[in-house]
Each structure stands twice: as C-alpha cells, then as structure tokens.
N, C-alpha and C positions, 0 to 999 in steps of 0.2 A: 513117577517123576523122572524130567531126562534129565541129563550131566547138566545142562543151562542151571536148570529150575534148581538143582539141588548147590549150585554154585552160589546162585544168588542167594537162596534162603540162608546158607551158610555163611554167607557175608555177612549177612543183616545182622548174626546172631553172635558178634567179635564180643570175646568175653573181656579184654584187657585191651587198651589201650594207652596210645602214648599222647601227651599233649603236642602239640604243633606250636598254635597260639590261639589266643583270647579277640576275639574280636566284637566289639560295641554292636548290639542293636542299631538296626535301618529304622526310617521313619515306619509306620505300620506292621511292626513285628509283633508279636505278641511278649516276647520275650527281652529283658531287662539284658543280657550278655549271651552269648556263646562261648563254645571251646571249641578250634579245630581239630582232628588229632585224624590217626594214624589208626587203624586194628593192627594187635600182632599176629594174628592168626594168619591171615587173609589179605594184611595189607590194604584192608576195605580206608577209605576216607570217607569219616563221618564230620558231620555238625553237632555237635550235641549240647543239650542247656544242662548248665549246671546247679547244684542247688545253691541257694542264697546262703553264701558267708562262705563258699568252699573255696581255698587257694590253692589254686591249680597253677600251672607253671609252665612253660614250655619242657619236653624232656621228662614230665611225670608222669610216672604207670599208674593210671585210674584201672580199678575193674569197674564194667560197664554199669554193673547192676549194685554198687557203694550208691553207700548217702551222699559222695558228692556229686555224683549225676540225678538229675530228675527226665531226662528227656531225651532220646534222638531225636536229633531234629529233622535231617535228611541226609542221604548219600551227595557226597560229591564228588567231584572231577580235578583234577590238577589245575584246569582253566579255572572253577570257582573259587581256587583257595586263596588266602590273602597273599599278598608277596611274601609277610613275614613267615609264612606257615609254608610257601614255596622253595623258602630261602634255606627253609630248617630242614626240611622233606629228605632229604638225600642224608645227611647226618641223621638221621632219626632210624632211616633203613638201617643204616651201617650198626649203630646202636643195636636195635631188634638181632638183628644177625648176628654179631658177636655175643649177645646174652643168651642166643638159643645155641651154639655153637659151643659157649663158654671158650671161645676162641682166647690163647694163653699170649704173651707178648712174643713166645720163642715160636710156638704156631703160626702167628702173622708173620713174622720175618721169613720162616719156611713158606708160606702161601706165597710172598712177593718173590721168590727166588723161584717158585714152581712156574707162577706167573710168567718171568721173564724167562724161563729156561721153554716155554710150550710158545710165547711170541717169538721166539730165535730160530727154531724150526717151521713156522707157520701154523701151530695145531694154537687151538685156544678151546677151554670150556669154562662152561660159567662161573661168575665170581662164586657164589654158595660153594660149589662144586671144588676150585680151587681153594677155600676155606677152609672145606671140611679136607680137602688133602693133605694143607699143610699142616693141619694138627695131628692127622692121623699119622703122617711120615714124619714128624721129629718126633711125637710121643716114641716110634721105632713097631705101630701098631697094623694091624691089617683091616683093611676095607671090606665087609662083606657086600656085593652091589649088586644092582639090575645095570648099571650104567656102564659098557665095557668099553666105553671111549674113557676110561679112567689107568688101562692100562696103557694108554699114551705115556702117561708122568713116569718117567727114570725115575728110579729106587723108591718104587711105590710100591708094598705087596696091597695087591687086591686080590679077591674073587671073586668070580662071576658065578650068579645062580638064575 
C-alpha cells in the first residue's frame, strides 16, 4: 500500500469527531437528517447520518462508532459543505488544536508574542508549530524535534535529533 492509499484509508477510519452542523435531507435521499462534522484525527470532512432521537449540536465530540451515529454517509469538500458548517469550520480547527495541545491561556498569549516576534524579522512557521512553541517556552520547557527551523524562536530551548 503507497503513502495515497494508506492516507485515504486512514481518513475513512476518523474515530472522533466534531459536529459542524445538521443539515435536512434533499428530495430523494434515503435518509431523514445529516450531520456535517470535522474528523479529529485527519481533519477528513464527513457526512454522516445520525441515529433517530440523537442531539447532536454544532461543537460536539461524537465517537464515530456511538449509538449516535448509524451511518457515513460520504466524504466531502469545503465546496459541499453548508455555509453554516463553513462558517463554523475554522473555529472548530482552532478548537481540535487547542484540545490536542491542551494549549493553557499563558501558552496562547506566548504563541502570539512568538508569532509577532518571527513576522518582525521575516521568518514565519506554522500556526500548530507556533502553538506548540508557545506552550513549551512559557512552561520554561525544551522541545525535543526533527524540525530545526524551530531554532529561529529567541529564548526557545530545542533539540534537534
């Protein structure tokens, strides 16, 4: 199996999930409602049906495989999602990221200061990346990384292996 194949099948297979929003059955759907949501894993965007009577919510962690879910439906695209579930999509990321991060409020304030201290100079790396810096350098902690564009960030210990 190459890196595609085992991508894809690893999408497919998002254990938890966040809702987006609820969207009504089309004329000749089979199905009575949807749920749009998010994977945490993978950031995959599914469809998926939910069981009858389940309240689900925008902003709620389903696991895939609960009694509130009975179905995926299909994969989709940022183009098929509803506006309301486009509108939520970016707060939802941010959400996933700071729960897997357990990013702290003193963490974020250090991330936004790392931030603009690597825009001042012209270096930038990515948001995850500036996350996980700022927590690690106000906790006063060290980075062990593959990523040695992290000793750009002043009064950052890293190291590289």
């Amino acid at each position: 199996m190459d890196v595609v194949e085992r991508m894809v099948e690893e999408s497919a297979n998002e254990e938890w999930i966040r809702v987006l929003t609820e969207r009504p059955s089309n004329r000749g759907e089979k199905e009575s409602r949807y749920i749009q949501a998010i994977g945490e894993s993978r950031f995959t965007l599914r469809e998926l049906v939910p069981a009858n009577g389940a309240d689900l919510s925008p902003g709620d962690r389903v696991a895939v495989e609960s009694e509130d879910i009975t179905d995926v439906h299909r994969r989709l695209t940022y183009q098929t999602l509803t506006q309301a579930a486009q509108d939520s999509l970016k707060a939802t990321i941010e959400d996933i990221i700071a729960d897997r991060l357990s990013l702290t409020p003193a963490g974020a304030r250090e991330a936004t200061l790392i931030d603009g201290e690597l825009k001042s100079t012209g270096d930038d790396i990515n948001l995850g990346d500036v996350l996980i810096v700022g927590n690690v350098r106000e906790a006063g902690g060290t980075e062990l990384t593959h990523d040695d564009h992290l000793e750009r960030v002043e009064g950052f210990d890293v190291e590289i292996y």
